[in-house]
PDB file of N, CA, C and O in Angstrom:
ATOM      1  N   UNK A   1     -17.270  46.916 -56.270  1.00  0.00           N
ATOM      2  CA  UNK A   1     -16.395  46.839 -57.421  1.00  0.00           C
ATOM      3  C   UNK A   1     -16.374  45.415 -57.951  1.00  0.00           C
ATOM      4  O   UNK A   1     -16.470  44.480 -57.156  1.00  0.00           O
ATOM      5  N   UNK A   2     -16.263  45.227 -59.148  1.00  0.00           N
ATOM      6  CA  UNK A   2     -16.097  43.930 -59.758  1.00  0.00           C
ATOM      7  C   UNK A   2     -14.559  43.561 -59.963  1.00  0.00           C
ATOM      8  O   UNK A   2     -13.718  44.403 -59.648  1.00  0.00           O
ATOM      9  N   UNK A   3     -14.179  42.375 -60.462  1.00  0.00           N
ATOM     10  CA  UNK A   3     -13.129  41.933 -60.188  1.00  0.00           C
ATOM     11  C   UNK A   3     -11.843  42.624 -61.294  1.00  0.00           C
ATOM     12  O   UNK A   3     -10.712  42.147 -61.198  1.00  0.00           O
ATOM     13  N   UNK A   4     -12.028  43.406 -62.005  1.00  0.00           N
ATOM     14  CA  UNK A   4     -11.335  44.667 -62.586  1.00  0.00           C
ATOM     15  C   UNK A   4     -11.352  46.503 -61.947  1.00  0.00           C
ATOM     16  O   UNK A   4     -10.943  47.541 -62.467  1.00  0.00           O
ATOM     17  N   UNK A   5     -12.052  46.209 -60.568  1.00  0.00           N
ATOM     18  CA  UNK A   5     -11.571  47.476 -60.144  1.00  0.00           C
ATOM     19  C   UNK A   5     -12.883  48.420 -60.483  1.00  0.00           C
ATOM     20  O   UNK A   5     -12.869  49.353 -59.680  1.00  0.00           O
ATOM     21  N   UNK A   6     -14.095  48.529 -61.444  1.00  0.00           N
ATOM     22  CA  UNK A   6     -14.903  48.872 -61.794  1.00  0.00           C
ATOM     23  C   UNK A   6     -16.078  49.267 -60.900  1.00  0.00           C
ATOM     24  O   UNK A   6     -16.827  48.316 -60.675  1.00  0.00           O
ATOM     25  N   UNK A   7     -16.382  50.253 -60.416  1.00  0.00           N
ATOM     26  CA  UNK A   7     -17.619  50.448 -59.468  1.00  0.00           C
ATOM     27  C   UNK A   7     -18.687  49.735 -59.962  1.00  0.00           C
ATOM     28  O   UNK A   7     -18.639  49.661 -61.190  1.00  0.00           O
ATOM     29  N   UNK A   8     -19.892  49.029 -59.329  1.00  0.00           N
ATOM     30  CA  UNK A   8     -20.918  48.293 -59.819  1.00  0.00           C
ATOM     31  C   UNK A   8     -22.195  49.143 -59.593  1.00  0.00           C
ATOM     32  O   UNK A   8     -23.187  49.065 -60.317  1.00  0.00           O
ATOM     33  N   UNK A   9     -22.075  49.965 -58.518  1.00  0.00           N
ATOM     34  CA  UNK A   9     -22.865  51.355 -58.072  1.00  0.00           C
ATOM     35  C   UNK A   9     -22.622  51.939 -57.128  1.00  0.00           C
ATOM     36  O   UNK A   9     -21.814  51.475 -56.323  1.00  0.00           O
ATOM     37  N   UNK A  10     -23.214  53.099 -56.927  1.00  0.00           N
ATOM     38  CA  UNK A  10     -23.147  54.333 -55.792  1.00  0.00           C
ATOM     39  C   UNK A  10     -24.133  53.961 -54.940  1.00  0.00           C
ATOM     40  O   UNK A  10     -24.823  53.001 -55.284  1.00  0.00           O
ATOM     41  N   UNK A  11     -24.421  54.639 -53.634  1.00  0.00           N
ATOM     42  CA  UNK A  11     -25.563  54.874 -52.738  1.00  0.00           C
ATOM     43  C   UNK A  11     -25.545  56.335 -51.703  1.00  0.00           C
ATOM     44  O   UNK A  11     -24.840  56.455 -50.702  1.00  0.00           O
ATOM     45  N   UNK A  12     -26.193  57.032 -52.064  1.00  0.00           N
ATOM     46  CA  UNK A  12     -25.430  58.645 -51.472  1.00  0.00           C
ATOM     47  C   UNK A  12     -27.086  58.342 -50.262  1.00  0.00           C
ATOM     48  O   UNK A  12     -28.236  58.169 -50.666  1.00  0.00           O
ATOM     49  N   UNK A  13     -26.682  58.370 -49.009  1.00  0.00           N
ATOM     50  CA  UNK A  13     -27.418  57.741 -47.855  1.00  0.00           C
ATOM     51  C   UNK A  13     -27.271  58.759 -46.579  1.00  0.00           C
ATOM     52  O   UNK A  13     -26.310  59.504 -46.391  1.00  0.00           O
ATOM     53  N   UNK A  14     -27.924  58.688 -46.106  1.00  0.00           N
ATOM     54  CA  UNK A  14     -28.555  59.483 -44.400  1.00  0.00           C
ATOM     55  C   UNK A  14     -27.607  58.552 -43.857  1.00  0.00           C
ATOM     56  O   UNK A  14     -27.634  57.491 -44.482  1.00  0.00           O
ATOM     57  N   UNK A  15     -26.557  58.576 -42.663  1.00  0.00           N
ATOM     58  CA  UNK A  15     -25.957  57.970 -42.128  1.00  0.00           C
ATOM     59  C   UNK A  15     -26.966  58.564 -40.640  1.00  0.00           C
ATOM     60  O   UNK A  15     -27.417  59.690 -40.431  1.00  0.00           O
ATOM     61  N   UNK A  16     -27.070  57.214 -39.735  1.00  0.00           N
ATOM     62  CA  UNK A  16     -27.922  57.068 -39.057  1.00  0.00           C
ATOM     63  C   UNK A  16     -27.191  57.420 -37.547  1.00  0.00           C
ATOM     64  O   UNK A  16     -27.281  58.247 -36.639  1.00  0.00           O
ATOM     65  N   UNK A  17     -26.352  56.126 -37.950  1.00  0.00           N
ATOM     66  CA  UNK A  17     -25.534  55.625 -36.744  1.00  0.00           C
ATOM     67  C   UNK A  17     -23.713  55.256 -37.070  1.00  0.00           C
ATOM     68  O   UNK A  17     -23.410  54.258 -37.723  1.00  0.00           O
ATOM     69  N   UNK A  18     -22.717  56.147 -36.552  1.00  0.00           N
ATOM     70  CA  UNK A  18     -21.343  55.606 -37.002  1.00  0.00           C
ATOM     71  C   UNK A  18     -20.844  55.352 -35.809  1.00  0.00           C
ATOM     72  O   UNK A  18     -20.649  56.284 -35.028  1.00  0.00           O
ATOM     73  N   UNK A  19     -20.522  53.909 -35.433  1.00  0.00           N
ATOM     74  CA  UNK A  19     -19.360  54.148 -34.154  1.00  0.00           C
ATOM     75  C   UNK A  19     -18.376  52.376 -34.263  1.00  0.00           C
ATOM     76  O   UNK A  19     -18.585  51.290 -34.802  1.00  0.00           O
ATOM     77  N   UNK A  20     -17.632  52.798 -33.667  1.00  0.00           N
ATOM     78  CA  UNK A  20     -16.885  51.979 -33.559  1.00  0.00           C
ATOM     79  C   UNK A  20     -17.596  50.132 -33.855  1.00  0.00           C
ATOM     80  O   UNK A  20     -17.088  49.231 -34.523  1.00  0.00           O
ATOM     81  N   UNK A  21     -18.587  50.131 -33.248  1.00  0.00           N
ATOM     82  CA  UNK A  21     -19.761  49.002 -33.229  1.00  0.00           C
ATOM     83  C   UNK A  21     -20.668  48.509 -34.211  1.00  0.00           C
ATOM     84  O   UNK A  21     -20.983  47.348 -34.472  1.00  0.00           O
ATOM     85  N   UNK A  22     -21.126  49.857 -34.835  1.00  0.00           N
ATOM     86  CA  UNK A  22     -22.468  49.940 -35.753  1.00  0.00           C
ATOM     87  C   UNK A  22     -22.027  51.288 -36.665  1.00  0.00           C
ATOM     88  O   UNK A  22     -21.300  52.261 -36.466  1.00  0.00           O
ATOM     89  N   UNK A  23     -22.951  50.760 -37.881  1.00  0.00           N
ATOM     90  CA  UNK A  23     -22.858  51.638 -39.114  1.00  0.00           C
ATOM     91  C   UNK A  23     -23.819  51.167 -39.474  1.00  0.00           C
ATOM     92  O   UNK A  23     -23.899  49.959 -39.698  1.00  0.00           O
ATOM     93  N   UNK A  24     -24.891  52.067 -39.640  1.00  0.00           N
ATOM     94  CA  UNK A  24     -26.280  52.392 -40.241  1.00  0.00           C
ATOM     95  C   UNK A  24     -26.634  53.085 -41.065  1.00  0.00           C
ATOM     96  O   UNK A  24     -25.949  54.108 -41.077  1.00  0.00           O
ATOM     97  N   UNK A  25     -27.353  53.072 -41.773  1.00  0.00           N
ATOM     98  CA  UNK A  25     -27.725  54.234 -43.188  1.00  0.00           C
ATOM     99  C   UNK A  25     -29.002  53.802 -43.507  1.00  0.00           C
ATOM    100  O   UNK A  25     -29.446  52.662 -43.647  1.00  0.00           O
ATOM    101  N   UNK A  26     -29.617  55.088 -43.618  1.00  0.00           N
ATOM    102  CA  UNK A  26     -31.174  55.226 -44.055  1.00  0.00           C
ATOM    103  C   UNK A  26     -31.352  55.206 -45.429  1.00  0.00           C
ATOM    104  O   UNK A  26     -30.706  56.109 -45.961  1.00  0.00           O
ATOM    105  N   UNK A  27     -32.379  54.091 -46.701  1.00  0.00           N
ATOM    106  CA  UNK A  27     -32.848  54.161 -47.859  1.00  0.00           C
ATOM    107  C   UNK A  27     -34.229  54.712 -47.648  1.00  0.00           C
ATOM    108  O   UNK A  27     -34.915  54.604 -46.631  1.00  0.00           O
ATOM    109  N   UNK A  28     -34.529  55.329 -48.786  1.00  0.00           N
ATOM    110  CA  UNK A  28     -35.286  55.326 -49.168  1.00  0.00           C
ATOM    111  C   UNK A  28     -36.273  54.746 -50.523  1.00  0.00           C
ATOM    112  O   UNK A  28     -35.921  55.114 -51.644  1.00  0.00           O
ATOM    113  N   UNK A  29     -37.025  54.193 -50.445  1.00  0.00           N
ATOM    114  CA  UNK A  29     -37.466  53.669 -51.886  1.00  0.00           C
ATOM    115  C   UNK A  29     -37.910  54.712 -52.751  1.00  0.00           C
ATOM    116  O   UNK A  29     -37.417  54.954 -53.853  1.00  0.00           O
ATOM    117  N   UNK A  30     -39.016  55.424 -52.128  1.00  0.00           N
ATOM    118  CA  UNK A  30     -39.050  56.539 -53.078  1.00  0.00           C
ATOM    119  C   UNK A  30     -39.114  58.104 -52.198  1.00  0.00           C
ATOM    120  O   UNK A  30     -39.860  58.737 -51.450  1.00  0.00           O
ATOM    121  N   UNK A  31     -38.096  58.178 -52.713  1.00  0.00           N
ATOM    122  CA  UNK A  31     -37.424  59.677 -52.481  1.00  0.00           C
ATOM    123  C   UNK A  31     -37.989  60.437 -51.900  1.00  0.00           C
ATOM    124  O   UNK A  31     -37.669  61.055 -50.885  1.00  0.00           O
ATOM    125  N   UNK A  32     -38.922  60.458 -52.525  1.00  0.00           N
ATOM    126  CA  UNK A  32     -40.242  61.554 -52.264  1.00  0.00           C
ATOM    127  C   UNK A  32     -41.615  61.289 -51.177  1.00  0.00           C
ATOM    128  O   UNK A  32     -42.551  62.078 -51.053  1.00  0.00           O
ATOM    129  N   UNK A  33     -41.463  59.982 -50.447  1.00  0.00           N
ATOM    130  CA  UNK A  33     -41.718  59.981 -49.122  1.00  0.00           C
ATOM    131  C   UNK A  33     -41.466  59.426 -48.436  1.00  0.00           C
ATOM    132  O   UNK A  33     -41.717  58.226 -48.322  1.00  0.00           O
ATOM    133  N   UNK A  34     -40.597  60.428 -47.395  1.00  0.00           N
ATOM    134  CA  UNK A  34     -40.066  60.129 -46.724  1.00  0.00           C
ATOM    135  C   UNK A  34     -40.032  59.688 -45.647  1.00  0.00           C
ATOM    136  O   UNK A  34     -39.020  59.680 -44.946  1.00  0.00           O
ATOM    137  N   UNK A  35     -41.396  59.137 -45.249  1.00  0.00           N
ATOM    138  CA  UNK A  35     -42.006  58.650 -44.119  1.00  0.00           C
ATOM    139  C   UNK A  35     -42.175  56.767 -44.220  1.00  0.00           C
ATOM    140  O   UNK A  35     -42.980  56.121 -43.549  1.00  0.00           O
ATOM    141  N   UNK A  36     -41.292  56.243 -45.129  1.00  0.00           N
ATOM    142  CA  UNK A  36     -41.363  55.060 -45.471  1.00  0.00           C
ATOM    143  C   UNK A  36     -39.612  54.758 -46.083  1.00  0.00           C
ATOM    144  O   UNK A  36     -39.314  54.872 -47.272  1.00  0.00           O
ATOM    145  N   UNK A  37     -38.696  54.399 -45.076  1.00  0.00           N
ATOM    146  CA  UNK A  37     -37.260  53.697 -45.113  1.00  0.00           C
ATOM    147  C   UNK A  37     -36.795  52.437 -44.481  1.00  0.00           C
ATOM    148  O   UNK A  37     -37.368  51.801 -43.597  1.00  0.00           O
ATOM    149  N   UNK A  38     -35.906  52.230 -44.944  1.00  0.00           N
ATOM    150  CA  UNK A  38     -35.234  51.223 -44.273  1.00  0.00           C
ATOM    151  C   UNK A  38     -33.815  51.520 -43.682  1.00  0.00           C
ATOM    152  O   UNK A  38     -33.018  52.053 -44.454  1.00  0.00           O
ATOM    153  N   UNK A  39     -33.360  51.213 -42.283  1.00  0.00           N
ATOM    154  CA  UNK A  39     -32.323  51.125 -41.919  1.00  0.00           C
ATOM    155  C   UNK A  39     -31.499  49.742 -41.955  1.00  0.00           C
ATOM    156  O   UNK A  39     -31.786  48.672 -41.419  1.00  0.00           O
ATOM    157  N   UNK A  40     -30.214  50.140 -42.871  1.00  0.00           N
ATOM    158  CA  UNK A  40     -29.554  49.180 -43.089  1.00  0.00           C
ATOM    159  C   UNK A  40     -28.275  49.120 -42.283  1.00  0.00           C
ATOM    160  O   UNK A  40     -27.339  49.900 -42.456  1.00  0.00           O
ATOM    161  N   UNK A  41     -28.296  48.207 -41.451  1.00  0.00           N
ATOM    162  CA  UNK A  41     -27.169  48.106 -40.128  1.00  0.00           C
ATOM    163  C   UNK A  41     -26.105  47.256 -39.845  1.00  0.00           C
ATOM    164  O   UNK A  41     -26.441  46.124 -39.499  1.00  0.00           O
ATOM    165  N   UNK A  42     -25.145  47.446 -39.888  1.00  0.00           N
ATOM    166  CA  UNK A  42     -23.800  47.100 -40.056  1.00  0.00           C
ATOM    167  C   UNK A  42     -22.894  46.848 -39.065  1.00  0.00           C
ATOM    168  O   UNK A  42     -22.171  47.748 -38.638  1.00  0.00           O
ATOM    169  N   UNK A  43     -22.831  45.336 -38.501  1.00  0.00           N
ATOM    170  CA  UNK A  43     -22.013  45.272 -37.097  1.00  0.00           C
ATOM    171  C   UNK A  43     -21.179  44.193 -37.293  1.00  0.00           C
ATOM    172  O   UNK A  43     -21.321  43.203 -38.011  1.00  0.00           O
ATOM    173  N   UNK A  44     -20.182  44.566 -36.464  1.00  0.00           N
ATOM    174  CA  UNK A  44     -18.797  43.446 -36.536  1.00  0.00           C
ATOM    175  C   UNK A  44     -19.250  41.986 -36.516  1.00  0.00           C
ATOM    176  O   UNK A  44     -20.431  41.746 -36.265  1.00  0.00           O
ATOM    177  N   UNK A  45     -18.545  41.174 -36.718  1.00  0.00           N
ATOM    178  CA  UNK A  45     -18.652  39.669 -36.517  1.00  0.00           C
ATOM    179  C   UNK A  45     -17.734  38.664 -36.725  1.00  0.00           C
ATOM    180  O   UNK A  45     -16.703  38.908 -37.352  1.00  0.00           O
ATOM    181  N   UNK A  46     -17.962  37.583 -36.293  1.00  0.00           N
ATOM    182  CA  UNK A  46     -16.457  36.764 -35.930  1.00  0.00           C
ATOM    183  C   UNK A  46     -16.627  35.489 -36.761  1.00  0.00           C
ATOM    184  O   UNK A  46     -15.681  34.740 -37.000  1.00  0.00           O
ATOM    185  N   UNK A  47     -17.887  35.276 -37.193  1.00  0.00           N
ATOM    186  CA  UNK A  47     -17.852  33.954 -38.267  1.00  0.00           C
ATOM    187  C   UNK A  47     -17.239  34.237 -39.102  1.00  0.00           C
ATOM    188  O   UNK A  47     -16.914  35.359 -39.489  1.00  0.00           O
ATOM    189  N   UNK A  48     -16.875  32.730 -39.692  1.00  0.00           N
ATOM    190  CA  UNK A  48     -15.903  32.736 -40.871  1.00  0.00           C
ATOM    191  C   UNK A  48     -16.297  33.245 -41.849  1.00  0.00           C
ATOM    192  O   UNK A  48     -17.418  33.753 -41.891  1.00  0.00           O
ATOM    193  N   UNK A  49     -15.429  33.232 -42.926  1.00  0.00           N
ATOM    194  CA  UNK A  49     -15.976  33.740 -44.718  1.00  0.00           C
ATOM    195  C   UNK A  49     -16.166  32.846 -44.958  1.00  0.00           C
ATOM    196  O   UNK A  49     -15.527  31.838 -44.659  1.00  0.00           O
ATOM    197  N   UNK A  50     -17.389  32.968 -45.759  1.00  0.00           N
ATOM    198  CA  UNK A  50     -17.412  31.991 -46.596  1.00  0.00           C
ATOM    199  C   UNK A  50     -16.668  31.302 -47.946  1.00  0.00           C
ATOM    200  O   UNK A  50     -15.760  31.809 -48.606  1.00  0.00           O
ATOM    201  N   UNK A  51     -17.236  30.168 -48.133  1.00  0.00           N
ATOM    202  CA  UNK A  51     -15.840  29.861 -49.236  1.00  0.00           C
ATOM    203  C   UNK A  51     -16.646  29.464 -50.512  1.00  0.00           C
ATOM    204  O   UNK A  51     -17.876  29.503 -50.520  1.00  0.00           O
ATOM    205  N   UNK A  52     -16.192  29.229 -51.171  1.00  0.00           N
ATOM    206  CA  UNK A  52     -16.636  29.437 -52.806  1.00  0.00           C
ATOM    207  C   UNK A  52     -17.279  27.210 -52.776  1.00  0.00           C
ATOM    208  O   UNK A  52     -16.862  26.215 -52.183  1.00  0.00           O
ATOM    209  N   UNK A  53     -18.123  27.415 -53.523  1.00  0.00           N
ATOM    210  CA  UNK A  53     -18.831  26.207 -53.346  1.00  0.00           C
ATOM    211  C   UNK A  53     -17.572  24.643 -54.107  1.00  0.00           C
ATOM    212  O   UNK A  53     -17.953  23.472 -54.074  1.00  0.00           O
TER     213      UNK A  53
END
């Protein structure tokens, strides 16, 4: 979302992996073969945010 609340886009995704730890989801580039993705993987972490320059 942008800074009015506005979706910027969707991603309707293969969920791979959900747990408490990890959240994964399968892309595809092109749709139509499906023997070529990427898993995009999602795990907790304790570094700071970053801050605006």
């Amino acid at each position: 979302m942008d800074d009015a609340g506005k979706v910027l886009f969707t991603r309707d995704s293969q969920i791979v992996t959900l747990t408490g730890d990890e959240f994964t989801y399968r892309v595809f580039p092109d749709p139509e073969k499906t023997d070529v993705y990427f898993d995009i993987i999602h795990t907790p972490t304790d570094h700071a945010e970053p801050s605006a320059p």
